[in-house]
C-alpha positions as CSV (number, residue, x, y, z in Angstrom):
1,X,100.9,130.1,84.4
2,X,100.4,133.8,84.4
3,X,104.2,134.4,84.5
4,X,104.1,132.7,81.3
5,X,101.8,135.0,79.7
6,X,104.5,137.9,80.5
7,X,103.1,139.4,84.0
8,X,105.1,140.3,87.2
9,X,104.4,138.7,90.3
10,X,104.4,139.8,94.2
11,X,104.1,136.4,96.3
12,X,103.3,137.7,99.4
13,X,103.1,135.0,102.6
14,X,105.5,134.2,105.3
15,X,109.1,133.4,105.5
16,X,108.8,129.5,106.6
17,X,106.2,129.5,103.4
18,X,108.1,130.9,101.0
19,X,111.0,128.5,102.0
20,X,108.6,125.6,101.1
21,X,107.4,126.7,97.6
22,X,109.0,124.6,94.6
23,X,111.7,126.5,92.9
24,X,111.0,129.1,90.2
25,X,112.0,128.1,87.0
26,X,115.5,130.1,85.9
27,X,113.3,131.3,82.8
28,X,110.6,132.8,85.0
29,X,113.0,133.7,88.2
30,X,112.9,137.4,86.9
31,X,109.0,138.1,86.6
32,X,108.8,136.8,90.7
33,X,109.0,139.3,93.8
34,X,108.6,137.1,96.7
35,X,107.2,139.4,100.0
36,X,108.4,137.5,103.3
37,X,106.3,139.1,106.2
38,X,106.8,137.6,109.6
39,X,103.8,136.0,111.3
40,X,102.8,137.4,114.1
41,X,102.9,135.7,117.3
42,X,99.7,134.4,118.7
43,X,99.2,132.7,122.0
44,X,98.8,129.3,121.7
45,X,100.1,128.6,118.0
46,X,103.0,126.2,118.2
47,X,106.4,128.2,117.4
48,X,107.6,128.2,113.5
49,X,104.0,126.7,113.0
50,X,103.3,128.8,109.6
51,X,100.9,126.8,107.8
52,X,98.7,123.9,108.2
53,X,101.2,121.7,107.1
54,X,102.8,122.8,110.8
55,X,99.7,122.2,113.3
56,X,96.7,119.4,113.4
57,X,93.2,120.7,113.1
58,X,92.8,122.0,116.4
59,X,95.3,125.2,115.6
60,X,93.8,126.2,112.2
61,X,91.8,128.8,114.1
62,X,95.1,130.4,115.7
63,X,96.6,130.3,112.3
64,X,94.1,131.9,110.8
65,X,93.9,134.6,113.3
66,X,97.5,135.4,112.9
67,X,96.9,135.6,109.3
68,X,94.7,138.1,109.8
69,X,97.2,139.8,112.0
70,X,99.4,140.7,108.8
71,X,96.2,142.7,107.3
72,X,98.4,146.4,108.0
73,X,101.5,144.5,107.2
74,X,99.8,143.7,103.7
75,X,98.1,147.2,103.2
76,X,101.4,149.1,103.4
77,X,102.8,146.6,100.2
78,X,99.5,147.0,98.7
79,X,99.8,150.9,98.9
80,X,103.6,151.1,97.5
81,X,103.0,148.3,95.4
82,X,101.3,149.6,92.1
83,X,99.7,146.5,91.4
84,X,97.1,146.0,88.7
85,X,95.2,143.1,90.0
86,X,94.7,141.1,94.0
87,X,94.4,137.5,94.2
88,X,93.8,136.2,97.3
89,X,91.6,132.9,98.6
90,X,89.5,132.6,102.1
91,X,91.7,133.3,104.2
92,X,92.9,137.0,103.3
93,X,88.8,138.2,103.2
94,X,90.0,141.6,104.2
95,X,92.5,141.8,101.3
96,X,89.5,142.8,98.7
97,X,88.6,145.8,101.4
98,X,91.8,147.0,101.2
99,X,92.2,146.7,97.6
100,X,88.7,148.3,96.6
101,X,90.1,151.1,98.7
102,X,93.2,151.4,96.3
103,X,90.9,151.1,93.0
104,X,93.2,147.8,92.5
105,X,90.7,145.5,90.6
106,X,90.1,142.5,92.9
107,X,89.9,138.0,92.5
108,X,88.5,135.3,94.7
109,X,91.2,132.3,94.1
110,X,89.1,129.1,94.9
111,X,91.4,126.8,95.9
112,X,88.2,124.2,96.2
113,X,86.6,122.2,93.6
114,X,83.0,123.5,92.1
115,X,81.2,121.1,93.8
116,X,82.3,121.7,97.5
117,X,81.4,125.2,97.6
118,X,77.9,124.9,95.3
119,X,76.9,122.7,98.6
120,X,77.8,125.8,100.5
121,X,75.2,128.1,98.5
122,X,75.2,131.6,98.0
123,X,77.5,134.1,99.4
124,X,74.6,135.6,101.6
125,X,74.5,132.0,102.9
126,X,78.1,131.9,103.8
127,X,78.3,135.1,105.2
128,X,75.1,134.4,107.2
129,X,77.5,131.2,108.2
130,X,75.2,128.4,106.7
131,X,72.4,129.2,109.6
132,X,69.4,127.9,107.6
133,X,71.4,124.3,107.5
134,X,72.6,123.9,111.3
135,X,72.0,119.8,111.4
136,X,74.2,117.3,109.6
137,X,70.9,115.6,107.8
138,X,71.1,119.1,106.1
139,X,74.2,117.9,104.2
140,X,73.3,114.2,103.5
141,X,71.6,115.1,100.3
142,X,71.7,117.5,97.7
143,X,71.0,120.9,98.2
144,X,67.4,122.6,97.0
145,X,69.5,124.6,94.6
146,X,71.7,121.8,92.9
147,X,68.5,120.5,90.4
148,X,70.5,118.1,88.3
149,X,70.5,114.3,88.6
150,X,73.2,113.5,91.1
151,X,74.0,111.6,94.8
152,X,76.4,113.7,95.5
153,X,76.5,114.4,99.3
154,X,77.8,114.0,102.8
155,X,77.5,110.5,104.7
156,X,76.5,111.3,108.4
157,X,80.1,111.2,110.1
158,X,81.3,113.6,107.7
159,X,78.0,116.2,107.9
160,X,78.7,116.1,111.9
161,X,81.7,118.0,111.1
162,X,81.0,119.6,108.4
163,X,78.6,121.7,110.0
164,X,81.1,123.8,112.3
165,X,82.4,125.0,108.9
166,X,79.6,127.5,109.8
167,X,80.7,128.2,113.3
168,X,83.3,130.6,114.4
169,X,86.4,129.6,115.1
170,X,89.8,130.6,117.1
171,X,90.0,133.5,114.5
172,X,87.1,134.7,115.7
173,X,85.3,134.4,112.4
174,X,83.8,131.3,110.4
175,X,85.7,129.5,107.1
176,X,82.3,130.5,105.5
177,X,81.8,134.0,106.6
178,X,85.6,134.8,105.3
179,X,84.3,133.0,102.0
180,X,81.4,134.9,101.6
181,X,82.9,138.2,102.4
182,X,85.7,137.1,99.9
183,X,83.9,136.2,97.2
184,X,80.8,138.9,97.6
185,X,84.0,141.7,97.5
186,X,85.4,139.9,94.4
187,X,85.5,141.6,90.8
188,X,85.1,137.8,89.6
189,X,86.0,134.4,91.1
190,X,89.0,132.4,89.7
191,X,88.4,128.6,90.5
192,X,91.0,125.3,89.4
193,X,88.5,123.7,87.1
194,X,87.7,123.1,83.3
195,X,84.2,123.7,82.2
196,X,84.2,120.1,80.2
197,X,85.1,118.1,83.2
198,X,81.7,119.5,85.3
199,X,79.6,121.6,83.5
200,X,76.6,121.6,85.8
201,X,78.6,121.9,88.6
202,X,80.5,125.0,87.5
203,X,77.6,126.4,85.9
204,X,76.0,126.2,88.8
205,X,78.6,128.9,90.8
206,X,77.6,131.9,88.3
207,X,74.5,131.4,89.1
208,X,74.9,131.3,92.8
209,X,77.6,134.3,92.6
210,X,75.8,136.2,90.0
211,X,79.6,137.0,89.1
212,X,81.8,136.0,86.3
213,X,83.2,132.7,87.4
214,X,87.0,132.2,85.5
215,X,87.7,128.7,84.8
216,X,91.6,127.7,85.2
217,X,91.9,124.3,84.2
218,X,93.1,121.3,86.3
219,X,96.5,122.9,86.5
220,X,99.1,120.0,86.3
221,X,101.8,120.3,86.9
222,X,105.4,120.3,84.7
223,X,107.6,117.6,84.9
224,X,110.6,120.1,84.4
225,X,109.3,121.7,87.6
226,X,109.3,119.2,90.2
227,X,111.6,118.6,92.6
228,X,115.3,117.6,91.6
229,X,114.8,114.2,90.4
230,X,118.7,113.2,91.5
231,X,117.5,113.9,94.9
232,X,119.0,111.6,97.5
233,X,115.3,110.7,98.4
234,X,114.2,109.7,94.9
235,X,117.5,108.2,94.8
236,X,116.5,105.5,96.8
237,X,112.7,105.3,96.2
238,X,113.4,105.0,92.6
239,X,116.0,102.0,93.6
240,X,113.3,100.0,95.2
241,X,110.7,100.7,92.3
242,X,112.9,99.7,89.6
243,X,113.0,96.3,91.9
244,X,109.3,95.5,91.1
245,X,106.5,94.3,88.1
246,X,105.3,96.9,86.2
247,X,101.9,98.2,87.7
248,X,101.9,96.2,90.6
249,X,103.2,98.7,93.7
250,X,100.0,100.5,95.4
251,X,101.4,104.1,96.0
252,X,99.7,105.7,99.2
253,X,99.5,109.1,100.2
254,X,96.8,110.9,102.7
255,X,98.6,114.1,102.8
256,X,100.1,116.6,105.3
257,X,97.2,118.7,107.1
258,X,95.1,115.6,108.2
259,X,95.2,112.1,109.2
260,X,93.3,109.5,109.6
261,X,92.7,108.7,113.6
262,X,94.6,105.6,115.3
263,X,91.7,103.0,114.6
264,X,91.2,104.2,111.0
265,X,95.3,103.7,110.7
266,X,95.7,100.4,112.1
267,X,92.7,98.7,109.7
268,X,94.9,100.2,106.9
269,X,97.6,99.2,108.1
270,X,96.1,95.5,108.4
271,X,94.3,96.0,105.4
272,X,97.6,95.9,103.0
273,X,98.6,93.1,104.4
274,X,95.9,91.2,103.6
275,X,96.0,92.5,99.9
276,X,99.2,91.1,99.7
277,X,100.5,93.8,97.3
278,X,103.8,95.6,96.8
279,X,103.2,99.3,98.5
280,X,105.2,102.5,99.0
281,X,103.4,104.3,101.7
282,X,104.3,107.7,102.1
283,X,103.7,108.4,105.4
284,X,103.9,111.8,106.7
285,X,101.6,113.5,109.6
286,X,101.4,116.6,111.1
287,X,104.1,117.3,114.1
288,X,101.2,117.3,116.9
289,X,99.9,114.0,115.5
290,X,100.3,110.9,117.9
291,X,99.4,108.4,115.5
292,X,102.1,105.4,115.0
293,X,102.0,102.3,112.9
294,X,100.6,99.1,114.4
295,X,103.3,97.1,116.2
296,X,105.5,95.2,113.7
297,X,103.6,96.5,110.7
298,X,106.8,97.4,108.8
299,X,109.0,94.2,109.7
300,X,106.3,92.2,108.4
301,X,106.0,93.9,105.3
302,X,109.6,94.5,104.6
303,X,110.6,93.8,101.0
304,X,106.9,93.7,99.7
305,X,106.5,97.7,100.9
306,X,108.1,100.4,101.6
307,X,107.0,103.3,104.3
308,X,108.7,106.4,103.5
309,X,108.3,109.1,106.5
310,X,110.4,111.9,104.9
311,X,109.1,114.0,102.0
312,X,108.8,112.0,98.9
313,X,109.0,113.4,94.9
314,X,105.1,112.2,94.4
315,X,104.8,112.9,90.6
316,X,107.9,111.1,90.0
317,X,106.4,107.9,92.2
318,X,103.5,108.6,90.2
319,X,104.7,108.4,86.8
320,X,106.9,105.0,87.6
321,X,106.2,101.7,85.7
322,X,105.8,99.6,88.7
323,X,103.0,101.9,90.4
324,X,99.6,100.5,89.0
325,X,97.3,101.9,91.8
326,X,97.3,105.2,93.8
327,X,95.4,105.1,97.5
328,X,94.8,109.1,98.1
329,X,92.9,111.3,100.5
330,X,91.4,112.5,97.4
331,X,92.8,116.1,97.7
332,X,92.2,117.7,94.1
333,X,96.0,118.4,93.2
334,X,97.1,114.7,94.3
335,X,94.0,113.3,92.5
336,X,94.8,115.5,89.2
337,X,98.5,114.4,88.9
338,X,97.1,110.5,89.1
339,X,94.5,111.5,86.4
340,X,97.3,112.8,84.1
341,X,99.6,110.3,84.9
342,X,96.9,107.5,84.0
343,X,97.5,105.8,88.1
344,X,94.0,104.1,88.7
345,X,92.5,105.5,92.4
346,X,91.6,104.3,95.4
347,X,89.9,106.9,97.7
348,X,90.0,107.7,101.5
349,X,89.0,110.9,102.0
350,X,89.2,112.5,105.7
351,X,88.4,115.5,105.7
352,X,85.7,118.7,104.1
353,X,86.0,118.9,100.3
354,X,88.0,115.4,100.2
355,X,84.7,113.8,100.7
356,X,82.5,115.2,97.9
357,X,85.3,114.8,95.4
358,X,85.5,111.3,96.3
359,X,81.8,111.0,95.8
360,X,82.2,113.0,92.6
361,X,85.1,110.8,91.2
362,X,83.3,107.6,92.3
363,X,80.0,108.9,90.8
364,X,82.2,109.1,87.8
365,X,83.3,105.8,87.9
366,X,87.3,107.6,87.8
367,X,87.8,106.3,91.3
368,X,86.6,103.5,93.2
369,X,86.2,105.0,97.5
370,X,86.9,102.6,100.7
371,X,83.8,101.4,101.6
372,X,83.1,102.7,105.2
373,X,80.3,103.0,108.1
374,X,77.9,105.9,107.3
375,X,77.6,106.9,111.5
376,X,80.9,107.2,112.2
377,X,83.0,107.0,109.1
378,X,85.5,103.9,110.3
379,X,87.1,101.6,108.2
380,X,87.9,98.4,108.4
381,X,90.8,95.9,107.0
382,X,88.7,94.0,104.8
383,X,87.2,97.2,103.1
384,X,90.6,98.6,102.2
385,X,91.7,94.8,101.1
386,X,89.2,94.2,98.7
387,X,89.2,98.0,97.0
388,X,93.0,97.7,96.4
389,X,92.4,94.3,94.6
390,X,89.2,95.3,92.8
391,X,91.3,98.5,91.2
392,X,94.5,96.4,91.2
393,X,93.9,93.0,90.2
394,X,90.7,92.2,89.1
395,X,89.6,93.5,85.4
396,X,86.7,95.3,86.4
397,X,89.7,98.1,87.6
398,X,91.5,98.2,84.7
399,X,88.5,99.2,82.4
């Protein structure tokens, strides 16, 4: 989007990153510098592991601490670089410190929805990492500050754990100490959200921030920009789609960085089968992950779904005919290509600000969530069952 508006861009993150990022459109390849810098070696993170797409929860902290190893790596671009304006998100919170001392005007990318960091408070809060709200019953409801009418909030299993969001980690620093140092060093705060879809929500940051607070949109993406739809991989997805009645194949992706644990994937597993619907279940976990499919699972299933383990085209998926339902971890760019698309939801969030915007979407009545147990957030294959076939089948889902 801003390459469009005529700007140059310096992409700076690490080789095994850059490889990853969709290709530049041949119109725009000229107005992109993309800046490979190694990442350091830290004891303990897994070799080539380069993002959380590489390691399961329990490396973010190394990854984040060699992150912060590139800080001189990134200075010396920074000071040769002539740039006009920083972006940067969380993770880079000593980017704006070595920006302010190069007069280079400085923004806080939010890569979260409104909601998930209003529940966090103000920056002093974050910085302070949260230690006025140190017990999950803290998070169940509604902070003091959010005075609206609304239930959004944290279930207990989920507040348990979002709690050591305020607690250092490997890095030797909190996620909400390098948010409130990120945001409080910020000329302004750039955040992927429309005004009209929460305005009491986002109204809410400027007041917390006392900063201006720069709405992006929803940011969806272009068809012409996706992956090469004659792709061997779409190839044969599309093959089997083309096979089956128009809105009746459940599409299911939980993402990359997290999964659900073994008990939570075998009532899934068990709970499609009982729905007795046509899914493509894109199923992909991170490499430390030891979760596997119940025993059979696919055999019994085979011809009425599909499980896909490589990477999979998902806008394409999402804009076939036959998909009439999308089950998703409720991650905000996966829940903002169904939304364009028109795919009906189904939500299992797993992990931080999945959970409020399942709430959010729910409270919405945009999404309908798996019902689960409150204490320690498992599912079970009757819940997952019955909210395929409320969205899928009955006509309460299709209004």
């Amino acid at each position: 989007s801003i390459a469009r508006e005529g700007h140059r861009i310096s992409f700076i993150s690490t080789p095994r990153n850059i490889h990853r990022l969709p290709k530049t459109p041949p119109h725009l390849a000229s107005s992109f510098t993309f800046v490979k810098i190694p990442l350091p070696k830290i004891q303990g993170l897994p070799e080539n592991a380069e993002s959380t797409m590489d390691v399961g929860p329990e490396h973010h902290g190394l990854l984040k601490k060699a992150y912060d190893a590139m800080e001189d790596d990134v200075a010396r671009f920074l000071r040769n670089s002539c740039a006009d304006a920083v972006i940067y998100d969380f993770s880079g919170f000593w980017v704006p410190s070595i920006a302010m001392d190069l007069g280079i005007p400085r923004f806080f990318f939010c890569i979260f929805p409104s909601w998930f960091i209003d529940f966090c408070g103000t920056t002093e809060d974050l910085i302070h990492e949260l230690k006025d709200r140190k017990s999950p019953e803290d998070f169940m409801s509604p902070p003091k500050w959010v005075t609206f009418g609304t239930k959004v909030a944290y279930k207990y299993y989920e507040a348990k754990l979002i709690v050591g969001v305020g607690e250092k980690n490997a890095s030797g620093f909190s996620d909400a100490y390098r948010g409130g140092i990120g945001i409080s060093q910020s000329d302004a705060v750039i955040i992927r959200h429309c005004h009209e879809f929460e305005t009491e929500w986002f109204n809410l940051l400027g007041n917390l921030y006392q900063k201006e607070i720069i709405p992006l949109g929803q940011l969806p993406p272009h068809f012409q920009e996706t992956e090469n739809p004659s792709s061997d991989n779409w190839v044969s997805i599309k093959e089997w789609l083309d096979t089956k009645t128009k809105g009746s194949v459940l599409y299911i992706a939980l993402g990359s960085e997290a999964t659900p644990d073994q008990d939570q994937l075998t009532e899934l597993a068990h709970g499609l089968e009982l729905s007795q619907l046509p899914f493509l279940w894109a199923f992909r976990k991170p490499a430390t992950s030891t979760v596997k499919l119940p025993d059979g699972f696919e055999k019994r299933t085979e011809g009425r779904g599909m499980v896909w383990k490589e990477w999979v085209p998902q806008l394409n998926i999402l804009g076939h005919d036959s998909v009439g339902g999308f089950l998703t971890h409720s991650g905000w760019s996966s829940v903002v290509e169904a939304l364009m698309l028109g795919v009906p939801l189904i939500l299992l969030p797993i992990m931080a600000d999945q959970w409020l915007n399942a709430r959010v979407l729910d409270e919405k009545e945009m999404g309908l969530e798996v019902a689960r147990n409150d204490e320690d957030g498992s599912i079970s294959r009757d819940s997952v069952a019955w909210a395929v076939r409320r969205v899928m089948v009955e006509e309460e889902g299709h209004k």
